[in-house]
N, CA, C and O atoms as a GROMACS GRO file, in nm:
protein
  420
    1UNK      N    1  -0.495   3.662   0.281
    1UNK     CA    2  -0.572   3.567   0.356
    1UNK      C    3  -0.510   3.542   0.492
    1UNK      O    4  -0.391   3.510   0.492
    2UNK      N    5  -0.583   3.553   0.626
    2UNK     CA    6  -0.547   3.469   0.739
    2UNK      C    7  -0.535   3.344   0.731
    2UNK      O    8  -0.615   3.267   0.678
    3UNK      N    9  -0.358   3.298   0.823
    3UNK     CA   10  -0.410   3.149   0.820
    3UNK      C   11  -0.480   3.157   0.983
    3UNK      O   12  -0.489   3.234   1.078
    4UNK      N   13  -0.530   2.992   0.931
    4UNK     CA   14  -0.630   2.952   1.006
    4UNK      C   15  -0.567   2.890   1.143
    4UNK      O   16  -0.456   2.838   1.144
    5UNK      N   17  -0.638   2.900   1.242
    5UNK     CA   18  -0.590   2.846   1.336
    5UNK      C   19  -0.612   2.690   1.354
    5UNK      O   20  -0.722   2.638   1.336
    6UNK      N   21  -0.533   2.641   1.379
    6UNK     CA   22  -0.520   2.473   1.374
    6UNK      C   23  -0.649   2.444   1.442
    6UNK      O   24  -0.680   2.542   1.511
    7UNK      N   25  -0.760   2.320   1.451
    7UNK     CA   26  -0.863   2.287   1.496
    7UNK      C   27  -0.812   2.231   1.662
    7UNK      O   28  -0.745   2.127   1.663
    8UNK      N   29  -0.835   2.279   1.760
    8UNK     CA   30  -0.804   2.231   1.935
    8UNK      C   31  -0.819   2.077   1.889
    8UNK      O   32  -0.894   2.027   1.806
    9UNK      N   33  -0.717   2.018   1.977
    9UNK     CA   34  -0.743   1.870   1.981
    9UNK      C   35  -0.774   1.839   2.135
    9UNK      O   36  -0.750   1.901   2.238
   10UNK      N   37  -0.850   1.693   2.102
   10UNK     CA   38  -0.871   1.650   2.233
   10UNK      C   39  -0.785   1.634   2.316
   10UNK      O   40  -0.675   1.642   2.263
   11UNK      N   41  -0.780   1.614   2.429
   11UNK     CA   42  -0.642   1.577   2.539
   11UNK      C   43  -0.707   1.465   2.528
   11UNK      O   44  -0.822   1.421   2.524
   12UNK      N   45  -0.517   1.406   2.520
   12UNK     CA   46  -0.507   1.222   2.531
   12UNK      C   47  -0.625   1.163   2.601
   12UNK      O   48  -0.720   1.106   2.546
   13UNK      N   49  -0.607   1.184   2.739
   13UNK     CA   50  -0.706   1.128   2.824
   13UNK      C   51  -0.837   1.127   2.793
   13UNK      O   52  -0.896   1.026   2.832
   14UNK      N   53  -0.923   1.232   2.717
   14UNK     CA   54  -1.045   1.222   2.669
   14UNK      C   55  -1.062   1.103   2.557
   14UNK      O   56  -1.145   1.014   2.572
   15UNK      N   57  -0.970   1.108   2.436
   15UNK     CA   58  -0.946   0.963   2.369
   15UNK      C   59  -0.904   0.906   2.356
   15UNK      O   60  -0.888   0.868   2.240
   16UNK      N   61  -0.833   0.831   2.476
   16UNK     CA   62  -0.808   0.742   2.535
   16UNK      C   63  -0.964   0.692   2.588
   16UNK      O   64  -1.008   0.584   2.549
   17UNK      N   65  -1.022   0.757   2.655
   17UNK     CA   66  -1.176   0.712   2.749
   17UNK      C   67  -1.228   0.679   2.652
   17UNK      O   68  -1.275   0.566   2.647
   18UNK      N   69  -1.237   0.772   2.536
   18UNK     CA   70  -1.375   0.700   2.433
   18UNK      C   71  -1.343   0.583   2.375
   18UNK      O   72  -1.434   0.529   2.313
   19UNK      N   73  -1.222   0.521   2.376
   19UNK     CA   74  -1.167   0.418   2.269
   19UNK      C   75  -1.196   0.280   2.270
   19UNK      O   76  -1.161   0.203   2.181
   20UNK      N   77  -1.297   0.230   2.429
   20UNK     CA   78  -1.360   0.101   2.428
   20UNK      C   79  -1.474   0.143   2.340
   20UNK      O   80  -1.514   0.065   2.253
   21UNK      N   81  -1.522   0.244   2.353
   21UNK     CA   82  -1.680   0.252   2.286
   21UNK      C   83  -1.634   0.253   2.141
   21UNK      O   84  -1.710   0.188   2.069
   22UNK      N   85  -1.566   0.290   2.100
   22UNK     CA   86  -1.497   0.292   1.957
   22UNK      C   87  -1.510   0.162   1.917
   22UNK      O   88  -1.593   0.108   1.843
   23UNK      N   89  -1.425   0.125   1.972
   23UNK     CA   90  -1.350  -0.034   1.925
   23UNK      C   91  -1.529  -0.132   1.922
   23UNK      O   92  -1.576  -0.192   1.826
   24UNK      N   93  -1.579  -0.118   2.035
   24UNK     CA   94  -1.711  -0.170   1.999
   24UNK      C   95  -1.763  -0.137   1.879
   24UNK      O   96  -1.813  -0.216   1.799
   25UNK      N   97  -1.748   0.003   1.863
   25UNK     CA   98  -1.859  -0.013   1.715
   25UNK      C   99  -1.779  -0.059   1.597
   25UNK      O  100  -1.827  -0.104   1.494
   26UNK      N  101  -1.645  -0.043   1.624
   26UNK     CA  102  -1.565  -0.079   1.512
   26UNK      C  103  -1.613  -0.256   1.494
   26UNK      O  104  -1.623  -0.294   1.378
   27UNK      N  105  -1.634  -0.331   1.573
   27UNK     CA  106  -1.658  -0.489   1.566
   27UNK      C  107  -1.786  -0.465   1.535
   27UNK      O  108  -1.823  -0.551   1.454
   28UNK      N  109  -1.879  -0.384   1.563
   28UNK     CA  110  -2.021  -0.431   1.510
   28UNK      C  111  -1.999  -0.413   1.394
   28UNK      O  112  -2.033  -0.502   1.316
   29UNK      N  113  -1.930  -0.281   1.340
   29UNK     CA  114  -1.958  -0.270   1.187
   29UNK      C  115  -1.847  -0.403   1.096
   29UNK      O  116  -1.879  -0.461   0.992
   30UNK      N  117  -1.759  -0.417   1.147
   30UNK     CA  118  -1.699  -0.534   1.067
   30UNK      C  119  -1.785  -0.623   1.087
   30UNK      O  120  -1.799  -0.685   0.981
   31UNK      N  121  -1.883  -0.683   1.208
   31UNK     CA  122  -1.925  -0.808   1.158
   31UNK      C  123  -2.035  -0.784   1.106
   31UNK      O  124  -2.099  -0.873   1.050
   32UNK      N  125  -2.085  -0.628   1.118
   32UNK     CA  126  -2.243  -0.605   0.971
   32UNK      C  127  -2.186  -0.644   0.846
   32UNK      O  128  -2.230  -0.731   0.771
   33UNK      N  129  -2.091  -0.577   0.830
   33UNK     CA  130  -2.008  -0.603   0.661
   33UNK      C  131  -1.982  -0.705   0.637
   33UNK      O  132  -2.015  -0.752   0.528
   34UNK      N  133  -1.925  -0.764   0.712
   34UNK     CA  134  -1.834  -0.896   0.694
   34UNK      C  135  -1.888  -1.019   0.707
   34UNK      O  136  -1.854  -1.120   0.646
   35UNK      N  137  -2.034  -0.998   0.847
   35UNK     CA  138  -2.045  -1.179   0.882
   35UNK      C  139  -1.889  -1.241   0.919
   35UNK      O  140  -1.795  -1.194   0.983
   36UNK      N  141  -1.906  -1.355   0.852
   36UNK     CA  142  -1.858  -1.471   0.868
   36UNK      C  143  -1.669  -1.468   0.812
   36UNK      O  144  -1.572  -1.543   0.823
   37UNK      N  145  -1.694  -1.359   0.763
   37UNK     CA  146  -1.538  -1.278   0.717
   37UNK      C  147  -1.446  -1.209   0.809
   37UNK      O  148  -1.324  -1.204   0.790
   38UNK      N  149  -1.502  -1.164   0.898
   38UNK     CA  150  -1.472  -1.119   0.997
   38UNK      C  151  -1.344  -1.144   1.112
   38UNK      O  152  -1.269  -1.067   1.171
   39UNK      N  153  -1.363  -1.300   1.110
   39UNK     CA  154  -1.289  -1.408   1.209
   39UNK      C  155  -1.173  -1.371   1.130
   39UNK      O  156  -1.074  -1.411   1.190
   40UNK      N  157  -1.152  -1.333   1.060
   40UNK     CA  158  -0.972  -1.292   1.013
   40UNK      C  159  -0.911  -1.167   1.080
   40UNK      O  160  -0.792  -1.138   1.091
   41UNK      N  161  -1.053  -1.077   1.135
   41UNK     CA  162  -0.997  -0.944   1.171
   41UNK      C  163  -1.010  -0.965   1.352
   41UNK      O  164  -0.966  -0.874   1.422
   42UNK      N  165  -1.064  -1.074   1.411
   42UNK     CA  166  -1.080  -1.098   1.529
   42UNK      C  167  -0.913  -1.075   1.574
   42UNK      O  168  -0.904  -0.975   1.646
   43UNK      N  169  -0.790  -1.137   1.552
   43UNK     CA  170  -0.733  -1.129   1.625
   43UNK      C  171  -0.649  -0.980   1.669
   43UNK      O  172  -0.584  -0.944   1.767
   44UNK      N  173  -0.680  -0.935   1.572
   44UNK     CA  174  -0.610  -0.761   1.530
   44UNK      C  175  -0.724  -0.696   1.652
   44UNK      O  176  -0.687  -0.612   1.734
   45UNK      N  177  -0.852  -0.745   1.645
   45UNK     CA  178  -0.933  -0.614   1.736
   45UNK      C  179  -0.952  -0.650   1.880
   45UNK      O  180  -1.000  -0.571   1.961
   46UNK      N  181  -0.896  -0.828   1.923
   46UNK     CA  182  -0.893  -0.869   2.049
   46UNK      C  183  -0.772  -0.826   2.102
   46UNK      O  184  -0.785  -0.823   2.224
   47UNK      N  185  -0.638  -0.786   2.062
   47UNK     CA  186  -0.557  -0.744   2.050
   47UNK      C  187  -0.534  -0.565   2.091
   47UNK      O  188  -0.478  -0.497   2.177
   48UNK      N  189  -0.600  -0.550   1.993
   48UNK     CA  190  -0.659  -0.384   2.051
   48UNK      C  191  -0.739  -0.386   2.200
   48UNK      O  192  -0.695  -0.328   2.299
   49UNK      N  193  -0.826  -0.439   2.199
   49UNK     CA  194  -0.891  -0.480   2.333
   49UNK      C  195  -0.774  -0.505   2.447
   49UNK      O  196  -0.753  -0.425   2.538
   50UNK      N  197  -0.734  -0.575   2.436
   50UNK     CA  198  -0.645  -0.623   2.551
   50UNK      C  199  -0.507  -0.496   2.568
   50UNK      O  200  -0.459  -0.464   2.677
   51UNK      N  201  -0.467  -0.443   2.445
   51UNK     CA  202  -0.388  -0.349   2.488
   51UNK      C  203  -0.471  -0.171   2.556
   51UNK      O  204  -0.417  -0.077   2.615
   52UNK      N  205  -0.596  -0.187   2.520
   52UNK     CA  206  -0.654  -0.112   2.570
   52UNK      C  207  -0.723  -0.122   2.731
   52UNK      O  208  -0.791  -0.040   2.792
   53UNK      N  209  -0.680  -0.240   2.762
   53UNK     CA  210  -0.706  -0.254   2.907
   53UNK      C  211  -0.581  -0.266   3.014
   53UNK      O  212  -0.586  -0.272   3.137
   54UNK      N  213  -0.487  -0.268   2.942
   54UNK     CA  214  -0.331  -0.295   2.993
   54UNK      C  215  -0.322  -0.136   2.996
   54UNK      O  216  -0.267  -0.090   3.096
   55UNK      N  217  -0.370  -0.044   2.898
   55UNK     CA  218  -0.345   0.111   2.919
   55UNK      C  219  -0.457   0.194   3.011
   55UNK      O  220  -0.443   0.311   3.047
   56UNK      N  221  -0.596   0.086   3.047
   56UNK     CA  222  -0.700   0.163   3.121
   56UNK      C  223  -0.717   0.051   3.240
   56UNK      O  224  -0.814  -0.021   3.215
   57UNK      N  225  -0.644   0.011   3.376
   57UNK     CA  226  -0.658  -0.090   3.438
   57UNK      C  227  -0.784  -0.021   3.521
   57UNK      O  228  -0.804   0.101   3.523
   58UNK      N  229  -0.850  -0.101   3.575
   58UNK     CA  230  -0.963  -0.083   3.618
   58UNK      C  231  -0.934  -0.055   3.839
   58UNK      O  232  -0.829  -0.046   3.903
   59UNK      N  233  -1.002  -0.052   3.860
   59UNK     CA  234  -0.978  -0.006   4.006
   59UNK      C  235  -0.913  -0.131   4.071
   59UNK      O  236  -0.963  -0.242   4.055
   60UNK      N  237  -0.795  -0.110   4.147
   60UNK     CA  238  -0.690  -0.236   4.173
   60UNK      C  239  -0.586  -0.298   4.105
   60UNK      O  240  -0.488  -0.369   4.127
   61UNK      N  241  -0.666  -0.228   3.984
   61UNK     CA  242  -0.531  -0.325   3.866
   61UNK      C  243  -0.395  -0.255   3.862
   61UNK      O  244  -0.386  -0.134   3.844
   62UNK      N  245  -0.287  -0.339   3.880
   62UNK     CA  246  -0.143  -0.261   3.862
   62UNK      C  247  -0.139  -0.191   3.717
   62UNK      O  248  -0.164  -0.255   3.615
   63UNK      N  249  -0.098  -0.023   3.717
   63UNK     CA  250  -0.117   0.043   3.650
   63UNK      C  251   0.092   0.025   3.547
   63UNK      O  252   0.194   0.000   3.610
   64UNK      N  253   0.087   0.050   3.381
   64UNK     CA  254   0.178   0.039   3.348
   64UNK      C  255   0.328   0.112   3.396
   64UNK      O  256   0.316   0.155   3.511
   65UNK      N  257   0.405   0.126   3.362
   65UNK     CA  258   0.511   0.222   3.407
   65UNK      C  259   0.515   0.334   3.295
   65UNK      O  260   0.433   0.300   3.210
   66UNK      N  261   0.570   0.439   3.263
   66UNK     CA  262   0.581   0.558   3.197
   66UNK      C  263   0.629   0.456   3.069
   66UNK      O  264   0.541   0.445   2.984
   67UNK      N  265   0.718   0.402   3.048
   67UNK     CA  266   0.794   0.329   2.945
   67UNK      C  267   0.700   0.214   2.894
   67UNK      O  268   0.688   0.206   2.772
   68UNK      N  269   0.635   0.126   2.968
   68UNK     CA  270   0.513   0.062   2.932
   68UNK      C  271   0.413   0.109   2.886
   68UNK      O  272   0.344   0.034   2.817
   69UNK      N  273   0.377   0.221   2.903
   69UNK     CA  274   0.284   0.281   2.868
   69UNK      C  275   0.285   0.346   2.696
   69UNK      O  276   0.192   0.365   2.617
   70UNK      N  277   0.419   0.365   2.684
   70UNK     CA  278   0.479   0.422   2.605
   70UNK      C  279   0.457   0.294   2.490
   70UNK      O  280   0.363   0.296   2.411
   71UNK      N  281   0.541   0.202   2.494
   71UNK     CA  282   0.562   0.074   2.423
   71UNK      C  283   0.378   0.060   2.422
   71UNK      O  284   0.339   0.128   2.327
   72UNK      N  285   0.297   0.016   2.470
   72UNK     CA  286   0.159  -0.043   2.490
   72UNK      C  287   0.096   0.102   2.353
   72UNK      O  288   0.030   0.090   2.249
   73UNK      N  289   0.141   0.195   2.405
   73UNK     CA  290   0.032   0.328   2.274
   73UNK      C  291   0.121   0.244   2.155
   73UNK      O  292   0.064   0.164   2.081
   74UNK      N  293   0.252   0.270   2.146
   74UNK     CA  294   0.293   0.261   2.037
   74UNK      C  295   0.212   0.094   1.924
   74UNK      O  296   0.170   0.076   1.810
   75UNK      N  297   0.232   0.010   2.048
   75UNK     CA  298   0.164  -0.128   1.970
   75UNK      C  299   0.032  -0.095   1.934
   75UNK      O  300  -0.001  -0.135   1.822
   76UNK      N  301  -0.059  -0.027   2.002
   76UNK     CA  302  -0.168  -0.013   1.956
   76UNK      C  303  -0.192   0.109   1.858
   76UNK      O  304  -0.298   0.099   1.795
   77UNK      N  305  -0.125   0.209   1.834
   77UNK     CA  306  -0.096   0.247   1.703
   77UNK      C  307  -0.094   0.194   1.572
   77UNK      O  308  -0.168   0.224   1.479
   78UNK      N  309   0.022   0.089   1.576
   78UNK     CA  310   0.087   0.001   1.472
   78UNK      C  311  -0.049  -0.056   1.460
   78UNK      O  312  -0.124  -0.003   1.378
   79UNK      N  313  -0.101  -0.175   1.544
   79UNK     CA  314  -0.215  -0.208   1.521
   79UNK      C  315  -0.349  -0.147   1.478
   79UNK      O  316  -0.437  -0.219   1.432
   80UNK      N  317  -0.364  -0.030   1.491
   80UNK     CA  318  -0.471   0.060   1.404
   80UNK      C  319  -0.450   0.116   1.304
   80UNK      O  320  -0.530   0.175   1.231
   81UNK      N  321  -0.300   0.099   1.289
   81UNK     CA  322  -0.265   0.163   1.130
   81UNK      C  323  -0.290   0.000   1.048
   81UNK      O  324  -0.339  -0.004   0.935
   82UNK      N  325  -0.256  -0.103   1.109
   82UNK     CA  326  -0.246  -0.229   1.008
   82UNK      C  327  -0.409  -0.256   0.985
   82UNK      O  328  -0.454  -0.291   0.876
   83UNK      N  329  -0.500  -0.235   1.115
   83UNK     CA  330  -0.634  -0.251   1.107
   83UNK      C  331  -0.682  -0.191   0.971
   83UNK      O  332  -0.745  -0.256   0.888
   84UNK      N  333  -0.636  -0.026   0.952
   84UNK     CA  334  -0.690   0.080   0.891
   84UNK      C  335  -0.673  -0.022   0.772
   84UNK      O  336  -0.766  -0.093   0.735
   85UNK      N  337  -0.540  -0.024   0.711
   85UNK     CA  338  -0.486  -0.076   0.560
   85UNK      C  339  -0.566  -0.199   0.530
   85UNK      O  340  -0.612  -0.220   0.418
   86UNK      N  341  -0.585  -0.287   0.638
   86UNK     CA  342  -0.701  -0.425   0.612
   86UNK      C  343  -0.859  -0.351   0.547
   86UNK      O  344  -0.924  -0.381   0.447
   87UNK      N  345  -0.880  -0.259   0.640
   87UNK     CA  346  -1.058  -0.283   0.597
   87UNK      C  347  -1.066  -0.165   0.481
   87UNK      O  348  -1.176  -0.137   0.434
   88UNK      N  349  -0.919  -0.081   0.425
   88UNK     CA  350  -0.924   0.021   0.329
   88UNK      C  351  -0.913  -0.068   0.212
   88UNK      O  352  -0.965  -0.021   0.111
   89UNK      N  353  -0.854  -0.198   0.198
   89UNK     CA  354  -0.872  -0.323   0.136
   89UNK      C  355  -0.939  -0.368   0.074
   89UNK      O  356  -0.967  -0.373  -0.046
   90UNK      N  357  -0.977  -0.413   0.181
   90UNK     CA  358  -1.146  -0.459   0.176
   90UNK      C  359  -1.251  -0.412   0.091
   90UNK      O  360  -1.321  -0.472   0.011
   91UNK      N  361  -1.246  -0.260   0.133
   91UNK     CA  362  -1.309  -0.121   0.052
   91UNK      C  363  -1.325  -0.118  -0.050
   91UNK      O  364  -1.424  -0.116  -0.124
   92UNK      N  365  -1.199  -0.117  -0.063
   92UNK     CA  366  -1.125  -0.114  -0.242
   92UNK      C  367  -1.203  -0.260  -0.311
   92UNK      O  368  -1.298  -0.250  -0.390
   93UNK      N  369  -1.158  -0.366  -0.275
   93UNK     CA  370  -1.219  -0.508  -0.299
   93UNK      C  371  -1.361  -0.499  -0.324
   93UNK      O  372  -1.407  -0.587  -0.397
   94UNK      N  373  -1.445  -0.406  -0.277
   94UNK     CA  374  -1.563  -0.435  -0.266
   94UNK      C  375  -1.605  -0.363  -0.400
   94UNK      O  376  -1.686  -0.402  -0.484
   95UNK      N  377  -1.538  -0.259  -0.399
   95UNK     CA  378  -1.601  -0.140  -0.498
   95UNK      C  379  -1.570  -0.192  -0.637
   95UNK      O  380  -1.612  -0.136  -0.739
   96UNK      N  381  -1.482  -0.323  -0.638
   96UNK     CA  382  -1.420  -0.367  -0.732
   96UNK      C  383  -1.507  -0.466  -0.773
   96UNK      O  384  -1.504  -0.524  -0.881
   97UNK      N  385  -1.580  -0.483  -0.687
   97UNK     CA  386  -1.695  -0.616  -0.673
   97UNK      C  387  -1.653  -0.737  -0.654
   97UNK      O  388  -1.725  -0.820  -0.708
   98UNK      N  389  -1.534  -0.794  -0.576
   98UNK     CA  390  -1.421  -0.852  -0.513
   98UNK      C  391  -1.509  -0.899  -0.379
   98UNK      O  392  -1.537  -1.018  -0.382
   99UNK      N  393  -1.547  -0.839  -0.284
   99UNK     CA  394  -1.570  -0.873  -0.155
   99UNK      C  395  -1.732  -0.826  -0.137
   99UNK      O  396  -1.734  -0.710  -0.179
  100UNK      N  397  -1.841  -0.856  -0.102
  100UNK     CA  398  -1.973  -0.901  -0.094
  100UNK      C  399  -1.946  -0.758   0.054
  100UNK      O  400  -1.853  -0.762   0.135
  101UNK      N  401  -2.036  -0.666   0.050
  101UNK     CA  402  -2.063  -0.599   0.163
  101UNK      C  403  -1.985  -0.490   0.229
  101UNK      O  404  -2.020  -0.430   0.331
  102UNK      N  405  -1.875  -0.472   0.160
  102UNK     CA  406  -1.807  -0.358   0.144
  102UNK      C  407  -1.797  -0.289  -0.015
  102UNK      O  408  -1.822  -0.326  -0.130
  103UNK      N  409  -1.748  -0.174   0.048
  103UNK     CA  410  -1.743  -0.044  -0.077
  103UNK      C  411  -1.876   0.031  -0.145
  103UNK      O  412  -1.878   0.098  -0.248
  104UNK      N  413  -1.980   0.000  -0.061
  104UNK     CA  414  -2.075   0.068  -0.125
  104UNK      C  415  -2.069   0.206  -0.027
  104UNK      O  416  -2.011   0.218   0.081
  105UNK      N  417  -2.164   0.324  -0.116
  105UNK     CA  418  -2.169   0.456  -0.042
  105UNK      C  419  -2.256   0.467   0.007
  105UNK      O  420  -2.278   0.569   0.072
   0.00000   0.00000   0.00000
């Protein structure tokens, strides 16, 4: 058998760009699921938000340093891995019949 050649990945910069539109749908779908449950995951995704604008400053805005930039991915990493483990949770909770609006297929 050939192995396979690894699948091309995006360059940073391409997802990096898509990652406001992300994060948007990521909040619509927590507050379809969730409603009123939600306000627990607000501060984790305002959080993401704000480090995602500290890494994309807009025209004028002082841009991070190489080392800031560095520290800023890494927090928002950590924070999408802790996001992930919350709503895989949740998941689990739901399928368990624990949480109202998650875990179905």
């Amino acid at each position: 058998m050939k192995p396979q050649a690894a699948a091309p990945q995006a360059p940073a910069a391409a997802t990096i760009d898509a990652a406001p539109a992300l994060l948007q749908e990521v909040r619509k779908t927590v507050a379809a699921r969730l409603g009123v449950g939600r306000h627990g995951l607000e501060p984790m995704l305002d959080e993401l938000g704000q480090t995602l604008a500290r890494l994309m400053p807009g025209p004028g805005d002082a841009r991070l340093s190489p080392e800031e930039q560095e520290k800023a991915r890494a927090s928002f990493a950590g924070t999408v891995d802790t996001l992930e483990d919350v709503l895989e949770a949740l998941h689990r909770a739901g399928r368990a019949g624990n949480v109202l609006g998650w875990g179905e297929r």
